[in-house]
C-alpha positions as CSV (number, residue, x, y, z in Angstrom):
1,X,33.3,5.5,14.4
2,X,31.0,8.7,14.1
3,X,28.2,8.4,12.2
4,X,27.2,8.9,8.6
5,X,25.0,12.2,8.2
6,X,21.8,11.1,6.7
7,X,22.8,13.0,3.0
8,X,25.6,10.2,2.5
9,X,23.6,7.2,3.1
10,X,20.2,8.5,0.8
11,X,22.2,11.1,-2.1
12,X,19.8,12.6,-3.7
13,X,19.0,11.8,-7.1
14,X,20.6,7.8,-7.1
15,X,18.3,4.9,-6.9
16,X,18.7,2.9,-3.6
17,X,17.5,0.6,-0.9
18,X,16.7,1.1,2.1
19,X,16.1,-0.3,5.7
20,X,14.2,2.1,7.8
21,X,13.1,1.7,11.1
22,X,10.9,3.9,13.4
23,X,10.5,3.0,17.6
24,X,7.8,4.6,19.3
25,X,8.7,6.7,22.3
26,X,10.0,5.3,25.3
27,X,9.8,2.2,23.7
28,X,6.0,2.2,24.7
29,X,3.4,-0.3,23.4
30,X,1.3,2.2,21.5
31,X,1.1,0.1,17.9
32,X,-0.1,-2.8,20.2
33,X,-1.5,-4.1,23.5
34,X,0.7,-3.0,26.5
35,X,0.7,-5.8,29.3
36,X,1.2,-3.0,32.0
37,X,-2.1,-1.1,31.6
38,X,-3.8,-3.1,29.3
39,X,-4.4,-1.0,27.1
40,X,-5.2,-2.5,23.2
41,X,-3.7,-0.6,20.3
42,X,-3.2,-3.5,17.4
43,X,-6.1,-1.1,15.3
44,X,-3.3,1.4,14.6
45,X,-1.0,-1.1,12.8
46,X,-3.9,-1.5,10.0
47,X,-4.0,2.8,9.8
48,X,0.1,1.9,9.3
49,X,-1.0,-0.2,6.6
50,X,-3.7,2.0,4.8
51,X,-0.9,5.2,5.4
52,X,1.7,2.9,3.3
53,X,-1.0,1.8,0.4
54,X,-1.3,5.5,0.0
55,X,2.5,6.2,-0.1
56,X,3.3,3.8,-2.6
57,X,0.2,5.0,-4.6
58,X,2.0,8.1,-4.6
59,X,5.7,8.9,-3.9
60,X,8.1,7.0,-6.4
61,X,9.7,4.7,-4.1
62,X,8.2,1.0,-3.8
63,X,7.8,-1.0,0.1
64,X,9.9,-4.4,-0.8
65,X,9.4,-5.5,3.4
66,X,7.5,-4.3,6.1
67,X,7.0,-5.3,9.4
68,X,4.9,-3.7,12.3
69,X,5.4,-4.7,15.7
70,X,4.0,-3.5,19.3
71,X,6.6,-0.5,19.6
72,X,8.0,-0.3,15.8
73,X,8.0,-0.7,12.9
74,X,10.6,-1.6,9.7
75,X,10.3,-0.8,6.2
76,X,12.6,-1.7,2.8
77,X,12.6,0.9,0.5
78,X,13.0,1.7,-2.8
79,X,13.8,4.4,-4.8
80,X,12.9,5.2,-8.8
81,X,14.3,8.9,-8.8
82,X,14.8,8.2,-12.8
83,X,11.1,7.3,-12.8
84,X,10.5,10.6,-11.1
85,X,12.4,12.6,-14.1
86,X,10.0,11.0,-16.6
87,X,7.0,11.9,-14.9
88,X,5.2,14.6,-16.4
89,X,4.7,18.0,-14.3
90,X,0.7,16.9,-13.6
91,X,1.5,13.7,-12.7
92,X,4.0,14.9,-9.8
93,X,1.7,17.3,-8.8
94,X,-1.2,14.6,-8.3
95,X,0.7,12.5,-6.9
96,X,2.2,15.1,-3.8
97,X,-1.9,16.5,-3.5
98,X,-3.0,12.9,-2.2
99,X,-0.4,12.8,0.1
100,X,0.1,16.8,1.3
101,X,-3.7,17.8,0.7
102,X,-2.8,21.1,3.1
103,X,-5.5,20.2,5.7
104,X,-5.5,17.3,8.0
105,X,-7.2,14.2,7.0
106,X,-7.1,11.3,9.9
107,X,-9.7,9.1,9.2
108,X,-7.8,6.9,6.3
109,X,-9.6,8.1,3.8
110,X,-7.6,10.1,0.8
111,X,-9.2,11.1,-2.6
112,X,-8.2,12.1,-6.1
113,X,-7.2,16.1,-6.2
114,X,-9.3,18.2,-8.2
115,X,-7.8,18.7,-11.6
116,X,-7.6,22.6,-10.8
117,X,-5.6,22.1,-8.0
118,X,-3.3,19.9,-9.9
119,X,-3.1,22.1,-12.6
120,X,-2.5,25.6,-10.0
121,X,0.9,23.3,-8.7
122,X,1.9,22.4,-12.1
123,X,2.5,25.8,-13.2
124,X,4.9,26.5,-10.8
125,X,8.0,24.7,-12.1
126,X,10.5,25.6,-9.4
127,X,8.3,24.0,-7.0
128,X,7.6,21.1,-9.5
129,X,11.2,20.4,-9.5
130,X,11.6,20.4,-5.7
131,X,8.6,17.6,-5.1
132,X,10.1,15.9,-8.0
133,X,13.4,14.8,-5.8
134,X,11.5,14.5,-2.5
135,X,8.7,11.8,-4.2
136,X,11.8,9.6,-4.6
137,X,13.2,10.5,-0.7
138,X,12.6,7.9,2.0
139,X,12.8,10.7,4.5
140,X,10.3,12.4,3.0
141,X,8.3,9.0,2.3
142,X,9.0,8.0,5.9
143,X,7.8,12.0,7.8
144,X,4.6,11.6,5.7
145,X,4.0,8.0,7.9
146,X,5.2,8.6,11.1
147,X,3.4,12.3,11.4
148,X,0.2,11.1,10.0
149,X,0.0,7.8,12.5
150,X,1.3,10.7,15.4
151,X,-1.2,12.8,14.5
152,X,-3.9,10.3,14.2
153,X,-3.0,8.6,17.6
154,X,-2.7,11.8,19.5
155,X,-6.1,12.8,18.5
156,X,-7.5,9.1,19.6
157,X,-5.9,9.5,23.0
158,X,-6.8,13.0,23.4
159,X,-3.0,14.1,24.1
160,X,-0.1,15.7,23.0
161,X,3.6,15.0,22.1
162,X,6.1,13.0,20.7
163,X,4.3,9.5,19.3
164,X,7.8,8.4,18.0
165,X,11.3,8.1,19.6
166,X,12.9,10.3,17.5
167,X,14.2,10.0,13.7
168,X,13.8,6.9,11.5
169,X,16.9,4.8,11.4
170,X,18.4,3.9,8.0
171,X,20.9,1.5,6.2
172,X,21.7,1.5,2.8
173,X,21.4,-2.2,1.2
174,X,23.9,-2.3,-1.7
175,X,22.9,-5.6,-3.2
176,X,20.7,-8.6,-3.3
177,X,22.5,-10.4,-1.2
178,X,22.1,-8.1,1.7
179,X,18.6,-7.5,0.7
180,X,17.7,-10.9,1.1
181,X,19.5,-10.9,4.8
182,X,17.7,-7.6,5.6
183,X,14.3,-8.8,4.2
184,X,14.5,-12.1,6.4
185,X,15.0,-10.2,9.4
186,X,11.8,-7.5,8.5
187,X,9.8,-10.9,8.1
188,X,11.1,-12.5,10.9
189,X,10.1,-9.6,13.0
190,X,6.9,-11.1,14.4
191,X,8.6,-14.6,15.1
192,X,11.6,-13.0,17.2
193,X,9.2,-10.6,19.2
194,X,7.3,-13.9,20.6
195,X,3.8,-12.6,18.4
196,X,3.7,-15.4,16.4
197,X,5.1,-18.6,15.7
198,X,5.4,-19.0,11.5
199,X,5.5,-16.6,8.6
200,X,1.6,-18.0,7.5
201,X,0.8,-16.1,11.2
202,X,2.8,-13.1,11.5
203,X,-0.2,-10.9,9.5
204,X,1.5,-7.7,9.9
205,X,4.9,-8.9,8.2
206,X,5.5,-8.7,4.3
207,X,5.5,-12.5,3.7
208,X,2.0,-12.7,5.0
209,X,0.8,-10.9,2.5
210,X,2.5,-12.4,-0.2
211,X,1.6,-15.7,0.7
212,X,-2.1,-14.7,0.7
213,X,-2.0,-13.0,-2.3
214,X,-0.9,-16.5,-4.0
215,X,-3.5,-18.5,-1.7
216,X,-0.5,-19.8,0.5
217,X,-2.0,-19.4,3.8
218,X,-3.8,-21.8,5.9
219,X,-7.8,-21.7,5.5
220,X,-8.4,-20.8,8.9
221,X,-6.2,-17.8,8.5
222,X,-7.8,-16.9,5.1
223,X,-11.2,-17.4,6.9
224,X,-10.6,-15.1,9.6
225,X,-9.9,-11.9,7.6
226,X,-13.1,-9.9,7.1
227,X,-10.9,-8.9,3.3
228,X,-9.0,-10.0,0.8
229,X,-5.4,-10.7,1.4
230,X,-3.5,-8.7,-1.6
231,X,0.1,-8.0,-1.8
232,X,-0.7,-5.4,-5.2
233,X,1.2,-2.7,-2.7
234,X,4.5,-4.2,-2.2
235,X,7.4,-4.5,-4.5
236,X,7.1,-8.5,-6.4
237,X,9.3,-10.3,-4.4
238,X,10.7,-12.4,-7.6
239,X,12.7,-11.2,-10.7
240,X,12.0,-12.2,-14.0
241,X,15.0,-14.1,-15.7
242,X,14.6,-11.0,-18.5
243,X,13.7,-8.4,-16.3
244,X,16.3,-4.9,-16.6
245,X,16.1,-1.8,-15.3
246,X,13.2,-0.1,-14.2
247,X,10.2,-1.8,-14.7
248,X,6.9,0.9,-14.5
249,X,4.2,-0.6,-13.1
250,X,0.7,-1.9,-14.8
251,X,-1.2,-0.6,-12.1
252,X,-1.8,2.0,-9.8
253,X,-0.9,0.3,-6.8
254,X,2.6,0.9,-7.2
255,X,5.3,2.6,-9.0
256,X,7.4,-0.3,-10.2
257,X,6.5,-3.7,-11.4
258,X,10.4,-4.7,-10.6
259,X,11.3,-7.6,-8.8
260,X,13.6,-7.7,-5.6
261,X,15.1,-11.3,-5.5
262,X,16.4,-14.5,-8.1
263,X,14.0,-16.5,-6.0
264,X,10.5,-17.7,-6.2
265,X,8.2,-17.0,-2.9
266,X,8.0,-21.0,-2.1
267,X,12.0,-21.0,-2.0
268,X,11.9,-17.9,0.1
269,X,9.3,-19.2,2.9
270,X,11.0,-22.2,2.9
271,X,14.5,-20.9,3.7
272,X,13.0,-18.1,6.2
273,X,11.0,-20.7,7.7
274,X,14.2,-22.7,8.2
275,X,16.3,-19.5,9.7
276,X,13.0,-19.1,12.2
277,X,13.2,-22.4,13.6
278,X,16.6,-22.5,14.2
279,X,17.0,-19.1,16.0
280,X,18.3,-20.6,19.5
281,X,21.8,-21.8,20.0
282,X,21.2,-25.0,20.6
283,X,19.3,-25.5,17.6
284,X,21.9,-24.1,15.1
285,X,22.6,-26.5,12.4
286,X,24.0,-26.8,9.0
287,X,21.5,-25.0,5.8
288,X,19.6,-27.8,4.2
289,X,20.7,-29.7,1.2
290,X,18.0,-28.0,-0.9
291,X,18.5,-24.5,0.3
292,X,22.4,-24.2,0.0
293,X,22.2,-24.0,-3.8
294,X,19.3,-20.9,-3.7
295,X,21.7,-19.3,-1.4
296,X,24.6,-19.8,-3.6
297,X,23.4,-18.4,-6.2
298,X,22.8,-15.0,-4.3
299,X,26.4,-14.7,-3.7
300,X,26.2,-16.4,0.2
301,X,28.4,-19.0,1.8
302,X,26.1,-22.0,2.6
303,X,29.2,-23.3,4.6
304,X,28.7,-20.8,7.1
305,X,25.2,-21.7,8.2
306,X,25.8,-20.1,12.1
307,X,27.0,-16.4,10.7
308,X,24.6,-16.3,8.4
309,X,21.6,-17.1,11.0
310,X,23.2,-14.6,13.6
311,X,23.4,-11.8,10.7
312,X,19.6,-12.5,10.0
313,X,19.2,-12.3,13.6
314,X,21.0,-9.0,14.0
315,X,20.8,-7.5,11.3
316,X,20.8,-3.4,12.1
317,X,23.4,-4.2,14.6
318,X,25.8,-5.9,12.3
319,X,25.3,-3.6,9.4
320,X,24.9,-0.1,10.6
321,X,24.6,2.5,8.0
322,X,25.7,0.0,4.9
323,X,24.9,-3.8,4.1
324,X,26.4,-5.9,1.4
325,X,29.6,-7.2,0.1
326,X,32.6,-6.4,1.2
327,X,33.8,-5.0,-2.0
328,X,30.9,-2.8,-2.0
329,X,31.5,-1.5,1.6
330,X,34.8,-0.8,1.3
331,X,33.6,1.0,-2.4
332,X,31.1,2.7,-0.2
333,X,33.6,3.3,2.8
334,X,36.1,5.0,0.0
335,X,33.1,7.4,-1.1
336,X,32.4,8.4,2.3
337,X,35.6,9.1,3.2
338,X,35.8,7.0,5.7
339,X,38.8,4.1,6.1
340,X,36.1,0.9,6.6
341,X,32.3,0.7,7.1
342,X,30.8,-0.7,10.1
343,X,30.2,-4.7,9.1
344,X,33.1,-5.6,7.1
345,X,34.2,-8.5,8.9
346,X,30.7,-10.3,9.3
347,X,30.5,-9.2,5.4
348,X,33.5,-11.4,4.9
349,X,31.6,-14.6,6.4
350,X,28.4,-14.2,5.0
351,X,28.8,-13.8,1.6
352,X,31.3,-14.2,-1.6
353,X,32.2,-13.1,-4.5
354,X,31.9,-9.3,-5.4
């Protein structure tokens, strides 16, 4: 099957989700220590992390998972483009000034634009209405990371060239179901790259951060970071039973205080901590008593414990440009033009219902 151009999976203008992913070049060990030459490069996953807290400061489009390993790196994302249309024309232009401040800025460090500045961008509408649409883009969310971190790296290692394999890849999740497959496999990142051995260790996945942010973690762990462990930058992980539509956030973290999943963070850990330990064939077993009813309720067969471990476990290969039901893939497929989406069948074991 060809592939989808990137304009049919993100359509400008409809809200979304996302699973991006970014390898670096050659598949090299530049976001970590490379066991060749030795080298040490874990410092640039935390400028990953301080390039992200910025982006969700700014663009309109919230992180719900994100995981950074040796040689890439996955994101969920996002998208409030109706958020966007109800932002006034200062706001937009703030918001575009952190982030494109027209001269280079590698040290981390970002500050407030002048109000003359923000005011000099506002005036000009037709470009107002342009960043308007891309604050809400994942590509654009995703070119303002990966060049910045190039950048930055390039200029550490006194070199030149490509830093990144090429374009991100991206999937378009088309319901909570799939989200909560695709964000298992984000967070299980760590695990299934042999870094760590539990969600309270793998520090550069989502959960991590989550789980220190509600004093989850061992106290070791909580002793050994020089700051506080906050999770204000990512998406809330739980939705309110009352909570519709688009939910502006309280603070300035973030753009949206709206949840991702019907499921608390305890009952979350617990099931991805079951999926982790039984990732090995021979270990395979039937879902837990306890955890079959949470994964009911999301619309997934708990009778088909083995498919749904493998589709955590391979996730971009078994979904490739769409994940979710199979009503909504074929709904997708039709839209596309396109006779079936890639996925269908594992779609049919996974989950039920429409």
């Amino acid at each position: 099957m060809p592939a989808c151009a990137r304009k049919e999976i993100i359509r400008q203008g409809i809200p979304g989700i996302f699973h991006c992913a970014n390898r670096c070049v050659r598949r090299a060990f530049l976001l970590g220590k490379d066991p060749l030459t030795g080298k040490d490069h874990n410092h640039r996953r935390a400028w990953v992390l301080e390039r992200i807290k910025l982006l969700v400061a700014s663009f309109v489009i919230d992180v719900g998972f994100k995981a950074v390993l040796s040689n890439h790196l996955h994101l969920v994302l996002r998208t409030f483009p109706r958020l966007a249309k109800r932002m006034g024309t200062q706001e937009i232009a703030r918001r575009w000034l952190r982030v494109f401040t027209g001269k280079q800025v590698l040290d981390g460090n970002w500050t407030e634009p002048s109000q003359q500045d923000v005011e000099k961008l506002a005036k000009d509408k037709e470009k107002i209405q342009t960043i308007r649409g891309r604050l809400s883009n994942p590509s654009w969310f995703m070119a303002a990371l990966a060049e910045h971190v190039a950048r930055r790296a390039n200029k550490e290692d006194q070199c030149r060239g490509r830093f990144w394999q090429g374009r991100f890849s991206c999937r378009e999740i088309t319901d909570e179901s799939s989200l909560l497959i695709c964000g298992m496999y984000v967070d299980l990142n760590q695990i299934r790259a042999g870094e760590t051995l539990t969600p309270e260790q793998s520090q550069h996945c989502s959960v991590f951060y989550r789980l220190g942010a509600e004093n989850l973690l061992p106290a070791s762990v909580r002793r050994a970071s020089a700051k506080p462990i906050t999770d204000e930058w990512l998406a809330p992980l739980t939705i309110p039973a009352n909570q519709l539509g688009d939910v502006p956030s309280t603070t300035t973290h973030r753009v949206s205080d709206k949840g991702l999943l019907s499921m608390t963070l305890k009952e979350y850990v617990k099931l991805l901590d079951w999926v982790g330990r039984v990732r090995t064939a021979e270990k395979k077993g039937a879902i837990p008593a306890d955890l079959a009813p949470i994964l009911e309720r999301l619309g997934i067969n708990s009778n088909a414990s083995e498919s749904f471990v493998e589709t955590v476990e391979n996730f971009p290969d078994v979904f490739r440009r769409v994940a979710g039901k199979v009503a909504k893939m074929k709904e997708r497929a039709k839209e596309l033009g396109r006779k079936c989406l890639h996925g269908v069948t594992a779609a049919a074991k996974v989950f039920v219902g429409n």
